[in-house]
C-alpha positions as CSV (number, residue, x, y, z in Angstrom):
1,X,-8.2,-13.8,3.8
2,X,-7.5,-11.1,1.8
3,X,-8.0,-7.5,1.7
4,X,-6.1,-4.4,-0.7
5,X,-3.1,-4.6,1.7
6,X,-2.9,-8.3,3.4
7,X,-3.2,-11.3,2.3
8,X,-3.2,-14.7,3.8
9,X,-3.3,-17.6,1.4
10,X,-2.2,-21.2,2.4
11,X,-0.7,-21.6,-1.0
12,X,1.7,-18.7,0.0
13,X,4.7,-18.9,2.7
14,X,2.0,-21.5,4.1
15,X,-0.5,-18.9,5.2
16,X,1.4,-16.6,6.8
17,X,0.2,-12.5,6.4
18,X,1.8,-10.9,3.4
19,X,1.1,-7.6,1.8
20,X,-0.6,-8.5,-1.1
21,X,0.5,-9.0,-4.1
22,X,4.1,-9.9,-2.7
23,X,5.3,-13.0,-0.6
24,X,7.0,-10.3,1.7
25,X,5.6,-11.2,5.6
26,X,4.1,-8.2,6.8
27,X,6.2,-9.3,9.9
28,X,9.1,-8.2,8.3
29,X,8.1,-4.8,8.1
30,X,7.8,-4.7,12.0
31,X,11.5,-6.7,12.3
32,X,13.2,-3.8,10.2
33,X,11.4,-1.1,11.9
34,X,12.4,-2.6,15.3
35,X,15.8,-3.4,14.5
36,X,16.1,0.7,13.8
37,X,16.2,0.3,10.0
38,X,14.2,3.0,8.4
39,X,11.3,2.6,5.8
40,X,13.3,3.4,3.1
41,X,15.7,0.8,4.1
42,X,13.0,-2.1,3.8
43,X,11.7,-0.4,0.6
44,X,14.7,-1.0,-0.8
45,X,15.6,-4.9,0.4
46,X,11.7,-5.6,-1.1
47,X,11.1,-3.5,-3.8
48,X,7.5,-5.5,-4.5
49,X,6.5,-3.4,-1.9
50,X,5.0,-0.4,-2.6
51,X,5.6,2.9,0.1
52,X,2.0,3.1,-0.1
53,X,1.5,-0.1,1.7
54,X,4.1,0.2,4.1
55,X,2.8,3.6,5.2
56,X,-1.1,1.9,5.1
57,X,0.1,-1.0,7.2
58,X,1.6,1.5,9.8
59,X,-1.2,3.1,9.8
60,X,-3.9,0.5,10.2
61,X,-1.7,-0.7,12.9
62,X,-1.7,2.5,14.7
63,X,-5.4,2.7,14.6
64,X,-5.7,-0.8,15.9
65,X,-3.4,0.3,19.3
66,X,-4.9,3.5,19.6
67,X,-8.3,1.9,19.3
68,X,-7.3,-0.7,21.7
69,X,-5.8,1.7,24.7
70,X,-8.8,3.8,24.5
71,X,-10.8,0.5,25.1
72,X,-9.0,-0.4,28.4
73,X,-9.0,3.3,29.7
């Protein structure tokens, strides 16, 4: 699968969601923000990754939970 800001490619990190382009786990991204590291933090440990798909990933991601809890209410 692969889209302008994930990709999934058996070939790379065997399959496991990366932002595309990069072999940087979009999980990461969700590890540093969770441990209390800020954006600029990860921007700077993987410099393949643009801030303009960090902030898209957040993003999507917020849509997706907001989408979600509106679904159960």
């Amino acid at each position: 699968m692969t889209d302008t800001l994930i990709e999934r490619n058996p070939d790379i990190l065997g399959g496991t969601p990366v932002f595309a382009g990069t072999r940087v786990p979009v999980r990461i991204l969700m590890e540093h923000l969770e441990a209390g590291d800020r954006l600029d933090d990860f921007l700077m440990d993987y410099p393949t990754v643009s801030r303009h798909q960090a902030v898209a990933l957040l993003e999507r991601a917020t849509t997706m939970l907001v989408s979600t809890d509106e679904a159960a209410a």
